[in-house]
Residue frames as qw, qx, qy, qz and C-alpha x, y, z in Angstrom:
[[0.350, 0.162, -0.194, -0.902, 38.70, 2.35, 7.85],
 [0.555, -0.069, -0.661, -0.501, 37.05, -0.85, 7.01],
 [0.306, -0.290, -0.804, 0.419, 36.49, -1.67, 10.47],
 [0.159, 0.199, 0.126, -0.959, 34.88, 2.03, 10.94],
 [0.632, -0.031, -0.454, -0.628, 32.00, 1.10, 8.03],
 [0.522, -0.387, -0.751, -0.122, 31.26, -2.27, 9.52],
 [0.144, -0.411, -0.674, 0.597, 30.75, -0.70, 12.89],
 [0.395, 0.219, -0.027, -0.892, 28.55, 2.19, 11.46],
 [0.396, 0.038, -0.844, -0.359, 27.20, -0.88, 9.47],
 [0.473, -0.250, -0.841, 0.081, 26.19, -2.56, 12.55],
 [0.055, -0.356, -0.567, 0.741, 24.81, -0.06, 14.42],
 [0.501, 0.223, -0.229, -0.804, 22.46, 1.47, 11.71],
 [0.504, -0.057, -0.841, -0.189, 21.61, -2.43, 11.43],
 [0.285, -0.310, -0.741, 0.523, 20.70, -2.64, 15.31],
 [0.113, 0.104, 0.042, -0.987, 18.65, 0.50, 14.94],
 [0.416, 0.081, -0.538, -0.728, 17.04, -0.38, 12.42],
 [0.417, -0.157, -0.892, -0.078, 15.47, -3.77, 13.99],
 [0.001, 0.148, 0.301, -0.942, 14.57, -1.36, 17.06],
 [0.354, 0.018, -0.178, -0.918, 12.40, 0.64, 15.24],
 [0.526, 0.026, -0.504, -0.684, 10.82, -2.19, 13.39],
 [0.448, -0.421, -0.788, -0.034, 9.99, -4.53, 15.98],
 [0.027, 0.000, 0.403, -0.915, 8.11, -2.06, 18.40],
 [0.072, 0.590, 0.804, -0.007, 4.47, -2.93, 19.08],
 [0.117, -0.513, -0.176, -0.832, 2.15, -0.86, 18.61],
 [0.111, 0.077, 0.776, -0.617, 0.10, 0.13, 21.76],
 [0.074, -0.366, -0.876, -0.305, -3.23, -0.86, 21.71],
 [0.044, -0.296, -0.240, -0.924, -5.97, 0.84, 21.46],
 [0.456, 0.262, 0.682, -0.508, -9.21, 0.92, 24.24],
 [0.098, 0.321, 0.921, 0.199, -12.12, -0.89, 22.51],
 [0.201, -0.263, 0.007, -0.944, -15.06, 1.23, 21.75],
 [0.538, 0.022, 0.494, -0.683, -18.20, 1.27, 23.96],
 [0.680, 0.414, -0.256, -0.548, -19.96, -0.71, 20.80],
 [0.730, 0.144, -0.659, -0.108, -17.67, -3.57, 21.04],
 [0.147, -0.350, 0.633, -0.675, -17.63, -3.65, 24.43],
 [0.742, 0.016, 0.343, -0.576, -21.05, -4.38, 24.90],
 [0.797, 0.292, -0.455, -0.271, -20.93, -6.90, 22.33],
 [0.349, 0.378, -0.792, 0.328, -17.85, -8.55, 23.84],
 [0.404, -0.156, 0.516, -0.739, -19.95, -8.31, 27.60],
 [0.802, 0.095, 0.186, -0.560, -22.78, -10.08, 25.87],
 [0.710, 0.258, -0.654, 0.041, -20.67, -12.89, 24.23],
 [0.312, 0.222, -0.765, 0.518, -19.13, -13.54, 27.77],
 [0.539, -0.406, -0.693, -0.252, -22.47, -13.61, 29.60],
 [0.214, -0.684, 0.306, -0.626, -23.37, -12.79, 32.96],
 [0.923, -0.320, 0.176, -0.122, -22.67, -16.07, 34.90],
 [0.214, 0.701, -0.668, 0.127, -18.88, -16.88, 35.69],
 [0.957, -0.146, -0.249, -0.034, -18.34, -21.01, 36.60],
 [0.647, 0.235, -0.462, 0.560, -15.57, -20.15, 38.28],
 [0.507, -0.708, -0.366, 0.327, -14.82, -19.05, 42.29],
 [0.290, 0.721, -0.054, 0.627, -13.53, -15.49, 42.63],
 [0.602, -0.345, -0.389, 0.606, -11.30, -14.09, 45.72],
 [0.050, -0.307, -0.294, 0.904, -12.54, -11.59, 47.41],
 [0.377, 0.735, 0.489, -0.282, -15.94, -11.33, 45.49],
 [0.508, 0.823, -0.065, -0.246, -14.41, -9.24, 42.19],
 [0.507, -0.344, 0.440, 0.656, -11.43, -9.37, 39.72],
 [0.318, 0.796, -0.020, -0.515, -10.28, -7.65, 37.15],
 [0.748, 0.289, 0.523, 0.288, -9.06, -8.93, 33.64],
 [0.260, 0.737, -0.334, -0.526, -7.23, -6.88, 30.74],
 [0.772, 0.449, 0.418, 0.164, -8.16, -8.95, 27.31],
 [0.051, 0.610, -0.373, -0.697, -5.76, -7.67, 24.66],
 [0.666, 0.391, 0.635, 0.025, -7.47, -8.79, 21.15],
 [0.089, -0.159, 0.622, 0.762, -8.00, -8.17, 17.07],
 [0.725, 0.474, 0.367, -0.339, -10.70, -8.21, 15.14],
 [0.395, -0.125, 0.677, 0.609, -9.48, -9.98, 11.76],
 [0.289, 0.201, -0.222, -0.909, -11.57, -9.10, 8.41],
 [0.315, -0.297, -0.884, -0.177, -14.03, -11.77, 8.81],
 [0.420, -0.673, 0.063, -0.606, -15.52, -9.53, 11.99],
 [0.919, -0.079, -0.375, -0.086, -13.80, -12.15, 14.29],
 [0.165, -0.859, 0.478, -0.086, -12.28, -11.43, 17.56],
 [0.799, 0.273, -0.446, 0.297, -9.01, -13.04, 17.72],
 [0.586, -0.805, 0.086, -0.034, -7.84, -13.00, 21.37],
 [0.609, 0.562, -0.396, 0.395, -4.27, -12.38, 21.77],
 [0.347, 0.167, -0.746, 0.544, -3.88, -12.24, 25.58],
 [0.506, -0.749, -0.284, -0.322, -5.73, -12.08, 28.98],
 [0.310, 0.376, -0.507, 0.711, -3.51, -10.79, 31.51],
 [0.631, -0.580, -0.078, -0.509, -4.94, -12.43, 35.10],
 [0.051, -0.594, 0.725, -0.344, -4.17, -13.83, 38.25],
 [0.732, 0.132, 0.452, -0.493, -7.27, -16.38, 37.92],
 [0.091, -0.186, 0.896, 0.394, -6.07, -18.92, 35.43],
 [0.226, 0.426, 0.837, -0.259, -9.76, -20.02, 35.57],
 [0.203, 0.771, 0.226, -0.560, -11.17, -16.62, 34.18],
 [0.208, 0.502, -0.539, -0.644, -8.62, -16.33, 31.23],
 [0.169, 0.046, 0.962, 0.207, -10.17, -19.90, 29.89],
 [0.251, 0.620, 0.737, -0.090, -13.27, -18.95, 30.38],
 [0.187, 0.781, -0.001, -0.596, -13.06, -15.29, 29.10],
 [0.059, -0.431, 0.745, 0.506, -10.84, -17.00, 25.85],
 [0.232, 0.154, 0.960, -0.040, -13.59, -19.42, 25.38],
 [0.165, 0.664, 0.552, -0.477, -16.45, -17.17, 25.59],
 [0.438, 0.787, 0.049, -0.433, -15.19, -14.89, 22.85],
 [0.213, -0.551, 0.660, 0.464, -12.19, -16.23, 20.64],
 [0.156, -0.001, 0.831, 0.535, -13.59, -16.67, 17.44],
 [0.123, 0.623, 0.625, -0.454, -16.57, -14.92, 17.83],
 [0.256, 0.461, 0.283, 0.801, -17.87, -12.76, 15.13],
 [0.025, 0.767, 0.369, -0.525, -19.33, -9.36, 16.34],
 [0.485, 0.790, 0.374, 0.000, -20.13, -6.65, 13.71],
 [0.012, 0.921, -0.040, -0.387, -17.32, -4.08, 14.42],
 [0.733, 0.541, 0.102, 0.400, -14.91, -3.34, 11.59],
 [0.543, -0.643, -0.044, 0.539, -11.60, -2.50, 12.02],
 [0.125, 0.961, 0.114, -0.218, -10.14, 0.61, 10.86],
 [0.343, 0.681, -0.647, -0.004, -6.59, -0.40, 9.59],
 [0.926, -0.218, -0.243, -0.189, -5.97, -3.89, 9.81],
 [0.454, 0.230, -0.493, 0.705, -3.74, -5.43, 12.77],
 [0.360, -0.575, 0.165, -0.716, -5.46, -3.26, 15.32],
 [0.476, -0.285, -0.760, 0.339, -4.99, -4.54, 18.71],
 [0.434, -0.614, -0.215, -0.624, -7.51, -3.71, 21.31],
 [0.194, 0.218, -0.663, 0.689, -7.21, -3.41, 24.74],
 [0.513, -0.627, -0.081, -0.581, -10.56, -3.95, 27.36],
 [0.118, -0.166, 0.788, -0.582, -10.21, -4.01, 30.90],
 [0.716, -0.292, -0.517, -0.366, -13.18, -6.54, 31.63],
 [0.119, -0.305, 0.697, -0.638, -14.31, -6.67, 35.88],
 [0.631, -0.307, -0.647, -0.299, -16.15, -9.82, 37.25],
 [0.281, -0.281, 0.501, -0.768, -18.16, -9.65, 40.21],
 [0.254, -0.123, -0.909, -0.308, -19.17, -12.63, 41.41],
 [0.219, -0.381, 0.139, -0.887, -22.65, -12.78, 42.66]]
């Protein structure tokens, strides 16, 4: 019997950690911070692109200072995430998030020209 509880024990215990460490999925950015974001990062890339484009998925915060807080850049251009991490990570921009924590999600495509 006392083996029975600790295994019910330890599986309501393993559940439980489950649940609570699931991210949340993030959320697309709206058109508003977009642009912002676009204009922080600029329209001149110091860096060579293959094959003339690439694409970039920034996953970020805004904290309660209006300040994006970059939390990844998922590329194959090691170059691009520096410069794309540079350009805005610690940037204020106006929007205001709606429950704090919010993680944003923009797909961000550079064409070089």
């Amino acid at each position: 019997m006392k083996n029975l509880k600790l295994f019910i024990t330890a599986i309501a215990l393993v559940f439980a950690v489950q649940v609570s460490a699931n991210p949340e999925k993030p959320i697309k950015a709206t058109a508003q911070l977009q642009s912002e974001l676009v204009n922080l990062m600029g329209s001149e890339v110091p860096f060579q692109i293959e094959n003339g484009e690439l694409t970039v998925e920034v996953l970020f915060t805004v904290n309660y200072r209006g300040e994006v807080i970059v939390l990844e850049i998922v590329s194959d251009n090691p170059a691009a995430e520096k410069y794309i991490k540079s350009r805005i990570n610690y940037k204020k921009v106006s929007h205001r998030t709606s429950k704090p924590g919010e993680i944003y999600m923009m797909p961000v495509r550079v064409v070089q020209s």
